[in-house]
N, C-alpha and C positions, 0 to 999 in steps of 0.2 A: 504494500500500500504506500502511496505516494505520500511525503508529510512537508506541507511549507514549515520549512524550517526557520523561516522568516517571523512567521506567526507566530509560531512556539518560544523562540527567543521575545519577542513581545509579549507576552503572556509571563514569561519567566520574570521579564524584567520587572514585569509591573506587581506581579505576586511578589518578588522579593525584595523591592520596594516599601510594600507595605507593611511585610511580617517583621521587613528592619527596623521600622518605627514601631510595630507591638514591640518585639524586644528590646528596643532601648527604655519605652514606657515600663516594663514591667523588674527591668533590671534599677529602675530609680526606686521603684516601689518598694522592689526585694531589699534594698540598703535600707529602708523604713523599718519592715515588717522579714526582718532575714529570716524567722521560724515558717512564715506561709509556704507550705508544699505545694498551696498551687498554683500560686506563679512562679514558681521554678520550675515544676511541671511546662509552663505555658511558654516560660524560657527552650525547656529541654527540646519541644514538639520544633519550634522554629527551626531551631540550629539542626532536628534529624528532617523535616521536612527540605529544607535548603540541600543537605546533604545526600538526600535521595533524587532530587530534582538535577543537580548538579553533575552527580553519576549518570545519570538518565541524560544528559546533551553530552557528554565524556567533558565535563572540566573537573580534570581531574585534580590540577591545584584547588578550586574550591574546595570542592569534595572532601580533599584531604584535609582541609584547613579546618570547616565546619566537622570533620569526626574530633579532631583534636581540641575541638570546644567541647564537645556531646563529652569526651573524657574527663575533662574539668566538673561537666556539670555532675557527671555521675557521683566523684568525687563527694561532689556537697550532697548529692543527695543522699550518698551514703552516711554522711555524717562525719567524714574520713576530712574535710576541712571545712573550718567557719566562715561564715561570712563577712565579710569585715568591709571597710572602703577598698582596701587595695585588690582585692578581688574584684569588687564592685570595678573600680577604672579597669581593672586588665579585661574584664567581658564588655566594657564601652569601647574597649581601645580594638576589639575583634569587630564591634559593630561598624564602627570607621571603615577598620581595613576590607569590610566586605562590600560595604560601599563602596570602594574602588575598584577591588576587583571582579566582580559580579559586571562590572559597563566593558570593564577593558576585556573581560573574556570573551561577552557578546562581539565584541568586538573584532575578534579573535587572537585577543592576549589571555591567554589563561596560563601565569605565571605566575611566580611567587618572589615579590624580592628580600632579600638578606635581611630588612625588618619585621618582614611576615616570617619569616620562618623562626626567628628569632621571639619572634613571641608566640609562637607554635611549641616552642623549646619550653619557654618558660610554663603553659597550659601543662607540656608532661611533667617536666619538675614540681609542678605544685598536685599533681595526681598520682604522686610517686611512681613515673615512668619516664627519668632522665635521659631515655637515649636517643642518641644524634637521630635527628630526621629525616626517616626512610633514606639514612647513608649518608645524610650528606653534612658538608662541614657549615657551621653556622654561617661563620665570615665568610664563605665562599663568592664570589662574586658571580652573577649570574649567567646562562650558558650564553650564548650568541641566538639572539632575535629572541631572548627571552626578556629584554629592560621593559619596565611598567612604561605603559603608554597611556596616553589620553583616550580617552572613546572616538571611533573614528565618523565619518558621515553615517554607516552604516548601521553605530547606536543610536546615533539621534534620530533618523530614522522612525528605528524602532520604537523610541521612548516618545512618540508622538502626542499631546494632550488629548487626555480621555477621561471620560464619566461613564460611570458605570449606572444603566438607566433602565427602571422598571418596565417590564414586556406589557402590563399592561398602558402601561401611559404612550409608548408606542402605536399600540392598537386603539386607541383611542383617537392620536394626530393623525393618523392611517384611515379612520372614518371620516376625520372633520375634511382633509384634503377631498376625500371623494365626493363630499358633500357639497361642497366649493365647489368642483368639477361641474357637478348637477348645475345649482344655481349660474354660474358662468353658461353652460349651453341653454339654462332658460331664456336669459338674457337677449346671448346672440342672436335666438330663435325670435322673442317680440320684438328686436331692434328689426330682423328682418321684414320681419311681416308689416311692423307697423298700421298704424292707422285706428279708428275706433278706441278700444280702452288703451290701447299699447302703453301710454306713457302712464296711466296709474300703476299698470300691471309692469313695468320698467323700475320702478320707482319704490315699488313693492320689493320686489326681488333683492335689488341691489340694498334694500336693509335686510332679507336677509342673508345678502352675501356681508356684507359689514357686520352681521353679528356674529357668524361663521367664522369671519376672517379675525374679529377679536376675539376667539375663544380658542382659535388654535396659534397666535401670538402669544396668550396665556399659557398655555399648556408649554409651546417652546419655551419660556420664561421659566415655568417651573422645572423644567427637566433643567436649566443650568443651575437651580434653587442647590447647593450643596449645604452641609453640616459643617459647620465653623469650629466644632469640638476637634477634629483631627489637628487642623494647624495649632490650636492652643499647644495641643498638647506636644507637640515639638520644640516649643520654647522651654520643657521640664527639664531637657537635659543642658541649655544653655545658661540654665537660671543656677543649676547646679555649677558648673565648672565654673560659672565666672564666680560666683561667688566662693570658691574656695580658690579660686586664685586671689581674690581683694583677702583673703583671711577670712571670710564671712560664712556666715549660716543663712542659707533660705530655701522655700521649696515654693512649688507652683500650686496654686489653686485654681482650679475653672470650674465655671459656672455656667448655667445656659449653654452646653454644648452644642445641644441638638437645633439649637437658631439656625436655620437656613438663609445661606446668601448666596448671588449670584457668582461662580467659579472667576467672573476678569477680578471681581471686588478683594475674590482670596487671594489672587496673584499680586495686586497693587499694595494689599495691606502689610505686609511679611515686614518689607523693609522698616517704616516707619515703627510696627512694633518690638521690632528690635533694636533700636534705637532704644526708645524709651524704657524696654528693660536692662537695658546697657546703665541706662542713669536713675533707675531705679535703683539697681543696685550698686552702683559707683556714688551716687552722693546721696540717696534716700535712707536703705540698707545700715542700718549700726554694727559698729563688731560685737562679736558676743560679751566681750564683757562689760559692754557701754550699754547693751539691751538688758544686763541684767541687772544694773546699776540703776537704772531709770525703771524698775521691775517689770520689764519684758520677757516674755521667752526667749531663748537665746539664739533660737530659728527665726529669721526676718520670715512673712510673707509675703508672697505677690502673687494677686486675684488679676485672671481676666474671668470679664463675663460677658457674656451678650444677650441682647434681647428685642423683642419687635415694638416698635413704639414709632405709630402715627406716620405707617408706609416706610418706613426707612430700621436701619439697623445699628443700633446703638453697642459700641464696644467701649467696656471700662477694665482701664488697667489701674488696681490701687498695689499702693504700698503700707506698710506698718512701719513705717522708717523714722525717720526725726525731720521729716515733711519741708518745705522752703522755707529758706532762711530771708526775712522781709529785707531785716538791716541787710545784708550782704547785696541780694536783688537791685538794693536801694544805690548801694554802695558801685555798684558795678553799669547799674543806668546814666551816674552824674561820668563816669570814669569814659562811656561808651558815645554819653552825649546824644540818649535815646529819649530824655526827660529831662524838661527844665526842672522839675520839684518832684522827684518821685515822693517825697514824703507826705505828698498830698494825695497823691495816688489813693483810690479804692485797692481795697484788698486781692479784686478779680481783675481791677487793670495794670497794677503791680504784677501777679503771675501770668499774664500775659505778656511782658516785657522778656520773657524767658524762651518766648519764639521769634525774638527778633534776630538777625545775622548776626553770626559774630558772639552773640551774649552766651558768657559761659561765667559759673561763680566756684570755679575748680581752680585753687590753688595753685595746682600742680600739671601739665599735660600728660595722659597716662595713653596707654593702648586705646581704652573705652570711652575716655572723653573730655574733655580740657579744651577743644580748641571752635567751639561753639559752633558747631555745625550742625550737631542734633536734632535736639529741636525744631530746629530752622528746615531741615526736609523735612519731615513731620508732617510741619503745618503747611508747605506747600505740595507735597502728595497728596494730602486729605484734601487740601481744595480744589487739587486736581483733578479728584475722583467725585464733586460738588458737594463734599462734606464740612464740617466744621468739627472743630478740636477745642475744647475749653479744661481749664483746670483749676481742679480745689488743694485747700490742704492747711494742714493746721500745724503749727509745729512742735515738733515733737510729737504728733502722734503720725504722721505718714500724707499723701497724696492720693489723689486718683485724677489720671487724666482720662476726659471723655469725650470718645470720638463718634459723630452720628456722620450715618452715608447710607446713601440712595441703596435700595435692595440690590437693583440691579443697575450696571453704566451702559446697559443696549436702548433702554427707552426710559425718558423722562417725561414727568407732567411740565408741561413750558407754559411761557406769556408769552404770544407774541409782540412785538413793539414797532412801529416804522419810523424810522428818520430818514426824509427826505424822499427818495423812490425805494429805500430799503430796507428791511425788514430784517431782526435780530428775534431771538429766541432768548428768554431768559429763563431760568429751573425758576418753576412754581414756586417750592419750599421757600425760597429764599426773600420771596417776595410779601411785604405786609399790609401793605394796600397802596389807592393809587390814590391823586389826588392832581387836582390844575395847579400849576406853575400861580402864584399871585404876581402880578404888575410892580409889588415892590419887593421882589425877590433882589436880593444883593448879588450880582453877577461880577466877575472879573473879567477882563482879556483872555487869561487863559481857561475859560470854559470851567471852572470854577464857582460856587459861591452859596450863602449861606440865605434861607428861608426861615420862615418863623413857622410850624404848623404846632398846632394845640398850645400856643404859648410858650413851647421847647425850640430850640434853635437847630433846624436841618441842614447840614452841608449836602450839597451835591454838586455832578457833577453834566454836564451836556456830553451826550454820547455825539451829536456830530459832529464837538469840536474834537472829540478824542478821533476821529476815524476823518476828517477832513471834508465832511460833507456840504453843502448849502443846504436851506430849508426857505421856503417864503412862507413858511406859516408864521401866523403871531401868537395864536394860540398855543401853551406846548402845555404836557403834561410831568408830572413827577411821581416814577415809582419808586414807594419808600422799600430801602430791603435795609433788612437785620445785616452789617456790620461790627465786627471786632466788638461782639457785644452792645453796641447802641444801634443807631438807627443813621442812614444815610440817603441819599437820593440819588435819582438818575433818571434826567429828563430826557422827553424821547419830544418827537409830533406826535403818533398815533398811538391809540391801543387798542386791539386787533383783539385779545383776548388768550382764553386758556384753550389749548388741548397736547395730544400726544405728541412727543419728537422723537422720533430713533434717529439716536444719534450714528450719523459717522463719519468715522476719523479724516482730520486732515491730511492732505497729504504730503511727506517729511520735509518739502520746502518750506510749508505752513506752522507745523508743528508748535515753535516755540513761539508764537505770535502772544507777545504777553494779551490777558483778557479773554484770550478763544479758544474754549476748550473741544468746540467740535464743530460740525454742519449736521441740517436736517433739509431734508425735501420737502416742502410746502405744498399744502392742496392743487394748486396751478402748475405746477412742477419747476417753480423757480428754488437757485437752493439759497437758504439762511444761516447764519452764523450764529451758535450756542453760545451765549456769553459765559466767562467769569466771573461774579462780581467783585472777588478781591483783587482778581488780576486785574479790574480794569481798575479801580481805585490804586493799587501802584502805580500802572501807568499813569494816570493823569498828575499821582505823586512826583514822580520822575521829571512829567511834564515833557512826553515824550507822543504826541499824536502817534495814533496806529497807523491812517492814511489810507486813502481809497483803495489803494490796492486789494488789503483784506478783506472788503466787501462785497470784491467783485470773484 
C-alpha cells in the first residue's frame, strides 16, 4: 500500500508538537506535587508514544533519545530516584532538545549532537546504567553530514497552520453553501424572466441570500473561534526559569481557559504577553525573603485570565509583587520630559506614562529589561490589533494589566465617515457618540483644536487636514472616541453610519502608514481605509499629514 509520507510527517509533526507542550505542563506540575503517579504516568505515555512513532518513520536518533528518557522515568517511578529541581531541568532540558530534533529529522536530519548525547549519558547515570552510548565516545565529534541543521523548506512545509475542526460544523457550512447555491439560481432565474412581481420576488430572495450568506460568515468565524487556555499555558515554563534565574519564586495561574478567540488574535498576542511577564517578574516579583518579610508566600504569583465581555475578549495579567512605584514613575517622567508635573498626575494617568518610548524605572539594564522598550510594543500591538491596554496597581501589593481586543481581526463593526469625496471606516467600539462641530470651536493651522461639549473641554483633530484633503462643506461633524482614557474628537463632513467591514490587509508598501490599520470594500465597490484612532492622534502629534496618497 502506497503511504504519502508527506502526510505522515505532518501528522507526526503536529502530534509531537503538542504532546511536547502536555509534557512540559505536567513536568512543572510534577516539581509541585512530585508524589502524583499520575502525571508521571502522563509524563511516561509521551516520551513511549514519541518513541514508538519515531521507530515507526526509522528516526532512529529520536527513538533512541526518547527510550533513554522512558529509562529515567522508570527510574522514578520505581522509587529508585527522587524528584527534586535538578531532575525537574534535566527532563525540560530533553523537552528542548526534542524540539529541535523532531523538525531537523522531518527534515531529514535525524542526528544526534555531542550535547544530546551527553545528556543521554547523564539520563543513564542517574538510572544506574552508566554506559557509553550504544559505543560511542561522548566528546566525539559528529560523523560527516550528521551536524544539527535548521529545518529545511521541506518542514515548513509540513508545519503549515492548522485547526483542528468539528465534522459536524463542517456539514453544516457544507449545507448553508448549497443553500446559497439554490437562492443565487433563484435569483438569476427572476432576473431572467423579469416582469410582473419579478422585483418583489428579486428582493425577497436576495434577503434570503443575505441571511444565508450571514450565517455561514458566522459559522467560518466560529471554526477560527480557538481556546486561549493552551497559549497560557506555555508561558508556565517561562515564568518558571526566568524566575529562578532573577533568584525568585513564582508559578502561573490561569483562568478562563476555555475563552475562545479568533486563531490571527492568538498569533499577534504571544509577543506582547511576554513582555509583560518578563516585567512582571523582573520589577513586580519580590525575592523570597522580601515576600516573606512583608508576610507573603514566598512563591510570587502570576494570573492570566480571560473572559467575554460586550463582543470582545478581555485578557488580564496580575501580579502579587510590590506593584508600581508612583515616586520613581514620577521621578523618571520629569528625567524623560514626558510630564511637566507628574505629581499632579491621576493615579491611572501616572501608570500610563509606563507605555511611553523609552520609559523604563530599572536601575540596572538586564537581559529582560532596563532599556524601555516593553511596554512600549505592548501598547502599540494591542492597538494594532484595535485593542486597548490599561493598568492598575497598588503598591506593595502587585498589578494587573488589562488588555480588551476585538474577538476576531477578519470582520469589525465600523462607522463609516466621508471627508470630502472619501470615505474612512472607523471600529465601532471605539466610538462614543457623534455630535456637530459648534461655530466657536477653537481651531488651529494645523488641523488641530479644542471644543467645549457638556461643559468639559474636547480636543480634536480634522481628519482632512491629516490626509491632505479639501472639503467645501461648512457644516462638519465630531466623532467623540475614548482616548488614553479621556475623550477626544475627530471631525469628519459626513456620517454615513454603522455596519460590517472585513477587513483586508494592506499591501506591504502600505503597511506602516501611521493611522491605517487596514481597507474594506464598500457596498458600491469602492475601497475605504480602516482607521487607527491612536495612530492617527500620533500623527497629527508629530504633525506629520498622511497625504492623499493613502486615500486613494
Amino acid at each position: 500500500m502506497l503511504v504519502d509520507r508527506e502526510a505522515v510527517l505532518r501528522i507526526f509533526l503536529e502530534e509531537t508538537e503538542e504532546t511536547l507542550g502536555q509534557m512540559e505542563e505536567a513536568l512543572l506540575l510534577l516539581e509541585e506535587r512530585p508524589g502524583d503517579d499520575e502525571i508521571l504516568g502522563q509524563i511516561f505515555r509521551v516520551a513511549h508514544m514519541l518513541k514508538g512513532n519515531s521507530a515507526a518513520l526509522d528516526f532512529k536518533e529520536i527513538s533512541s533519545f526518547a527510550h533513554s528518557i522512558e529509562g529515567l522515568l522508570a527510574s522514578i517511578r520505581a522509587r529508585e530516584i527522587s524528584i527534586d529541581k535538578e531532575i525537574i531541568n534535566l527532563l525540560l532540558q530533553a523537552v528542548d532538545v526534542l524540539r529541535t530534533m523532531v523538525p531537523a529529522a522531518a527534515a531529514g536530519e535525524d542526528c544526534s549532537s555531542p550535547s544530546h548525547l551527553q545528556l543521554m549519558e547523564r539520563f543513564r547515570e542517574f538510572s544506574g546504567a552508566a554506559e557509553t552510548v550504544r559505543g560511542r565516545l561522548v566528546d566525539a565529534p559528529p560523523a560527516k553530514g550528521q551536524a544539527q541543521t535548521t529545518p529545511s523548506g521541506a518542514f515548513e512545509r509540513a508545519t503549515a497552520r492548522t485547526l483542528r475542526i468539528n465534522v459536524e460544523k463542517l456539514d453544516r457550512m457544507l449545507n448553508l453553501a448549497g443553500e446559497i447555491g439554490i437562492i443565487q439560481g433563484r435569483m438569476r432565474q427572476l432576473i431572467e424572466n423579469g416582469g410582473g412581481r419579478g422585483n418583489d420576488q428579486v428582493l425577497e430572495t436576495l434577503r434570503d441570500a443575505d441571511r444565508l450568506t450571514m450565517e455561514l460568515q458566522e459559522q467560518v468565524m466560529d471554526l477560527r473561534m480557538v481556546p486561549i487556555g493552551p497559549m497560557f499555558h506555555r508561558y508556565a515554563r517561562m515564568v518558571r526559569d526566568l524566575a529562578q534565574k532573577h533568584g525568585k519564586l513564582a508559578r502561573l495561574v490561569v483562568e478562563g481557559e476555555e475563552a475562545g478567540v479568533d486563531t490571527a488574535v492568538i498569533e499577534h498576542i504571544r509577543d506582547p504577553l511576554t513582555h509583560m511577564i518578563r516585567n512582571a517578574i523582573d520589577h513586580g516579583i519580590e525575592l523570597p525573603e522580601v515576600r516573606c518579610a512583608a508576610g507573603k508566600d514566598s512563591v510570587g504569583s502570576i494570573s492570566l485570565r480571560a473572559f467575554r465581555e460586550a463582543g470582545t475578549i478581555v485578557i488580564q495579567l496580575a501580579d502579587d509583587g510590590a506593584g508600581l512605584n508612583r515616586g520613581k514613575i514620577a521621578q523618571r517622567a520629569r528625567a524623560l520630559n514626558v510630564s511637566a508635573d507628574p505629581d499632579k498626575l491621576s493615579t491611572q494617568e501616572l501608570n500610563r506614562l509606563i507605555f511611553e518610548p523609552g520609559f523604563s524605572t530599572a536601575e540596572q539594564v538586564s537581559e529582560t529589561s532596563g532599556r524601555g522598550v516593553g511596554m512600549d510594543i505592548v501598547r502599540r500591538n494591542i492597538e494594532a490589533l484595535h485593542g486597548r491596554v490599561e493598568i492598575e496597581s497598588e503598591e506593595g501589593r502587585g498589578a494587573t494589566v488589562t488588555i480588551r481586543l476585538p474577538l476576531t481581526l477578519a470582520i469589525i463593526e465600523g462607522f463609516s465617515v466621508g471627508v470630502d469625496s472619501e470615505v474612512y471606516v472607523l471600529p465601532l467600539d471605539a466610538i462614543l457618540e457623534c455630535v456637530e462641530l459648534p461655530a466657536n470651536g477653537l481651531a488651529r493651522n494645523d488641523g488641530q483644536g479644542v471644543m467645549t461639549l457638556r461643559g468639559e473641554p474636547l480636543p480634536f483633530i480634522r481628519l482632512r487636514h491629516l490626509f491632505g484633503l479639501e472639503s467645501g462643506k461648512q457644516r462638519e461633524n465630531v466623532v467623540v472616541v475614548g482616548y488614553q482614557g479621556g475623550h477626544a474628537g475627530i471631525v469628519v463632513d459626513t456620517l454615513y453610519g454603522e455596519h460590517q467591514a472585513v477587513i483586508k490587509p494592506l499591501g506591504s508598501l502600505f503597511q506602516d502608514l501611521p493611522g491605517i490599520s487596514g481597507s474594506t470594500i464598500l457596498g458600491d465597490g469602492r475601497i475605504a481605509l480602516v482607521l487607527d484612532v491612536p495612530g492617527l492622534y500620533r500623527a497629527a502629534l508629530m504633525e506629520e499629514p498622511l497625504g492623499t496618497a493613502a486615500s486613494n
